[in-house]
Every structure is written in C-alpha cells, then in structure tokens.
VONU-639119 format. One record per residue (C-alpha): residue number from 1; residue in one letter; x, y, z negated. Coordinates in Angstrom, 3 decimals. Last residue first. Layout:
// residues N
resi / resn / xx / yy / zz
NUM / a / X / Y / Z .
...
// end
This chain:
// residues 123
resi / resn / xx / yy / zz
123 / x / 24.682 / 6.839 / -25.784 .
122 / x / 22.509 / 9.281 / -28.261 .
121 / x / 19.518 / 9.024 / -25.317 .
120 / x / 19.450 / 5.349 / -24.889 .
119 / x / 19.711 / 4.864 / -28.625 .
118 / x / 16.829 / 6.913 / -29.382 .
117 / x / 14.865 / 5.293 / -26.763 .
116 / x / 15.756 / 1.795 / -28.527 .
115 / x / 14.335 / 3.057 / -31.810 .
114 / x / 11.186 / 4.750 / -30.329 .
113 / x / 10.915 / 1.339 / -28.808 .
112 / x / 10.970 / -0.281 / -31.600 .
111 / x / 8.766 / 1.931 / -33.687 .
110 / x / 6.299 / 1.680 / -31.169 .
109 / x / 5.966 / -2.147 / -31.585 .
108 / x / 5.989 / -2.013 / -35.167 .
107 / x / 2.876 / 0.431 / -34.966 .
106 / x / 2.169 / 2.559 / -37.897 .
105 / x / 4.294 / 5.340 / -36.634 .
104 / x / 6.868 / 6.067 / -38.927 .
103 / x / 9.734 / 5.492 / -36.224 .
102 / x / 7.276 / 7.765 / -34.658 .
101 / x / 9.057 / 10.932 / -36.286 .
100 / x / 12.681 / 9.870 / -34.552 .
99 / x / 10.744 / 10.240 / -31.533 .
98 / x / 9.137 / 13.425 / -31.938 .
97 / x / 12.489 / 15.066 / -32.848 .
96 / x / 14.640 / 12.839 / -30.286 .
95 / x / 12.134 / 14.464 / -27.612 .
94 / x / 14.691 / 17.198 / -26.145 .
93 / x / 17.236 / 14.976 / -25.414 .
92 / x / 15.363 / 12.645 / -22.843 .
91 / x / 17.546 / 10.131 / -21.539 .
90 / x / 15.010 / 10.051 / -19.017 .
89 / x / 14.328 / 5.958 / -19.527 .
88 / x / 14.670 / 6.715 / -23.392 .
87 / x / 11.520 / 8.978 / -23.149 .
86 / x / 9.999 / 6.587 / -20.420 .
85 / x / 10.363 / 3.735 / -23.589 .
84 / x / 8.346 / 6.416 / -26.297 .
83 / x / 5.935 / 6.860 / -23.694 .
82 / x / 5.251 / 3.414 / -22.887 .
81 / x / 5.160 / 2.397 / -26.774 .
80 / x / 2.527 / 5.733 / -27.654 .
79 / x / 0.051 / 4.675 / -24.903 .
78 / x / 0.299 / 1.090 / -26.011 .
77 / x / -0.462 / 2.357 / -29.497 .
76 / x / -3.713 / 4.200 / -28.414 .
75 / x / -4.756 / 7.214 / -30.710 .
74 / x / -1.818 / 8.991 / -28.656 .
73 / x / 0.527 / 10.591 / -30.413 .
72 / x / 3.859 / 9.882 / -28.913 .
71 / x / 1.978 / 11.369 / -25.905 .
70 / x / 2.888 / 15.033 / -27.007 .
69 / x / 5.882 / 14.228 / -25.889 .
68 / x / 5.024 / 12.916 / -22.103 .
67 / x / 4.048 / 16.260 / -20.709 .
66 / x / 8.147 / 18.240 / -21.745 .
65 / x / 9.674 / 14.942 / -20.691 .
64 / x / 8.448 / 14.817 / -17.299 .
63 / x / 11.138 / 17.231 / -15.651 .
62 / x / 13.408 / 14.356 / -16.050 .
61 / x / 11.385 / 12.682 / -13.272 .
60 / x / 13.136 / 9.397 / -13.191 .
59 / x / 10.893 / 7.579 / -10.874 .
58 / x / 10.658 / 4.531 / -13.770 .
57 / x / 9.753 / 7.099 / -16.641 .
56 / x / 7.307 / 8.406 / -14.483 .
55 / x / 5.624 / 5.229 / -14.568 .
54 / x / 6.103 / 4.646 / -17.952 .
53 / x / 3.988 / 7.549 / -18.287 .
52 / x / 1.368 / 6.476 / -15.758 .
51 / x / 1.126 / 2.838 / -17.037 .
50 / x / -0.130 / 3.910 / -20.834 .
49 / x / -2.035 / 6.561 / -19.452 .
48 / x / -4.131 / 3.890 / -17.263 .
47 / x / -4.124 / 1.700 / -19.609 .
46 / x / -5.728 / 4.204 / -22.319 .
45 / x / -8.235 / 5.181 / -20.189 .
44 / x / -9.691 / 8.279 / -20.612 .
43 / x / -6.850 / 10.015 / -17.778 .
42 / x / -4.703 / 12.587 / -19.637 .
41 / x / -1.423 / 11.014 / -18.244 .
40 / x / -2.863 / 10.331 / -15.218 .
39 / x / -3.199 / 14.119 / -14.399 .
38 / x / 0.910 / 13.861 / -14.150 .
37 / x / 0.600 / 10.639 / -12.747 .
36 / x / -0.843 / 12.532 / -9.899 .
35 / x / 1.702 / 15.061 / -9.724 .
34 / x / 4.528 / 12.753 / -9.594 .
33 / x / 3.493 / 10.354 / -6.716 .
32 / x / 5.168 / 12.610 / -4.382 .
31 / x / 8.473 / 11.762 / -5.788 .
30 / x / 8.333 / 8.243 / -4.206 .
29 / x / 10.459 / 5.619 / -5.974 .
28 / x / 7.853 / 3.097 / -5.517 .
27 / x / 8.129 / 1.154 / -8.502 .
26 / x / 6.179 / 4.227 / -10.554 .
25 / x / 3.537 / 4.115 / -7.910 .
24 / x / 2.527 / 0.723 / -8.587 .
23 / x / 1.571 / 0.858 / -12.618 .
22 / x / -0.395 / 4.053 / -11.982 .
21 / x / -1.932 / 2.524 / -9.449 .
20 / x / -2.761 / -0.607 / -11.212 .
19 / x / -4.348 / 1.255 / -13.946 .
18 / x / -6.040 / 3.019 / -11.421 .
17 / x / -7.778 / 0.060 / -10.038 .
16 / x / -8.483 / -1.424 / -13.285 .
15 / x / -10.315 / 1.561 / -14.399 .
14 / x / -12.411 / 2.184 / -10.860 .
13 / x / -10.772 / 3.921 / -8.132 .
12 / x / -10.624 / 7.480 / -7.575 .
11 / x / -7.669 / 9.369 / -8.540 .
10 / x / -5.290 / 6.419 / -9.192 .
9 / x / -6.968 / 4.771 / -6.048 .
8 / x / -6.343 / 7.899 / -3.889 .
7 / x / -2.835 / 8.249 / -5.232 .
6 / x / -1.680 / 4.264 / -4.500 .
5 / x / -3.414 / 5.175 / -0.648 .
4 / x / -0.624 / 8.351 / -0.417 .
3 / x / 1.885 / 6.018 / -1.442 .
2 / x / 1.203 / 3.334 / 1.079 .
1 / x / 0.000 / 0.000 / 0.000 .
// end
C-alpha cells in the first residue's frame, strides 16, 4: 500500500484500520506520513495513538519529541510504553524530565521502557 493510501486509512478507516496505518507508515520511511501521525497522536483510540507515536519514533522525526511528551501521560499504558520507547528511539534529550518521572508510573511495563529510553539518550 502506497503512502498516500496508508494516510487515507489512518484518517478514515475504521479503528483497526487506522491502527494498522499508523503501525505501517512508521516502517515506511516516508516523511510525508509525519503530519498525519501527528493528528494520530490525539486520535480516541488508544491503539491507534499507541502505534502512531512509535511510529514516528521509527521515521526518526526528532522534531516529534516536543508532541510525544505530554503522551507519557496517557490514561492508556500502552500509549505511555510506545511513547516512552519513540523517546529513546530520538535520543530525545529534552524528555529525560518526563521520563525519569514515569519510572513512577504505575505500569511495570512503562517503567521499563522509560528506563531503557533513558539509557538510549545518556549513551
């Protein structure tokens, strides 16, 4: 599937569908898939967010840090353990605040990969 058809489904398609989108276009390598995983990120459905920020992670759009941050909050845990990985996939300096605060988060799972991220970043 074409980059431009991965976009219309994360847009569009049902829940699954842009799950899977979100999912796809981060193995594409295609910088034009940026902006839409950008609005993924606040999309309702927890997979869906969860995908598009490791997603962006995976294209290596340091410039994603500063919208994936606030993500370490996220009432969703899988959410929280894809953004704390695409953190440490940037080599994100500017989030070792948040993430050295979610290695309280309640979430084992989280905390691990905040941990990892952290170690990613500090070399």
């Amino acid at each position: 599937m074409s980059t431009e058809e991965l976009i219309t489904n994360l847009k569009d398609g049902s829940g699954m569908a842009r799950a899977r989108a979100a999912s796809d276009l981060g193995q594409t390598g295609d910088s034009k898939a940026i902006t839409a995983l950008y609005g993924a990120l606040d999309d309702k459905n927890p997979t869906v967010r969860s995908n598009a920020a490791f997603a962006l992670g995976e294209l290596a759009d340091r410039t994603a840090a500063a919208k994936l941050i606030p993500l370490l909050e996220d009432a969703d845990q899988w959410v929280r353990k894809s953004t704390a990985k695409a953190l440490g996939m940037l080599r994100a300096t500017e989030a070792e605040a948040a993430l050295e605060r979610t290695l309280n988060d309640p979430s084992e799972l989280v905390q691990k990969n905040a941990r990892r991220s952290l170690e990613q970043i500090r070399g």
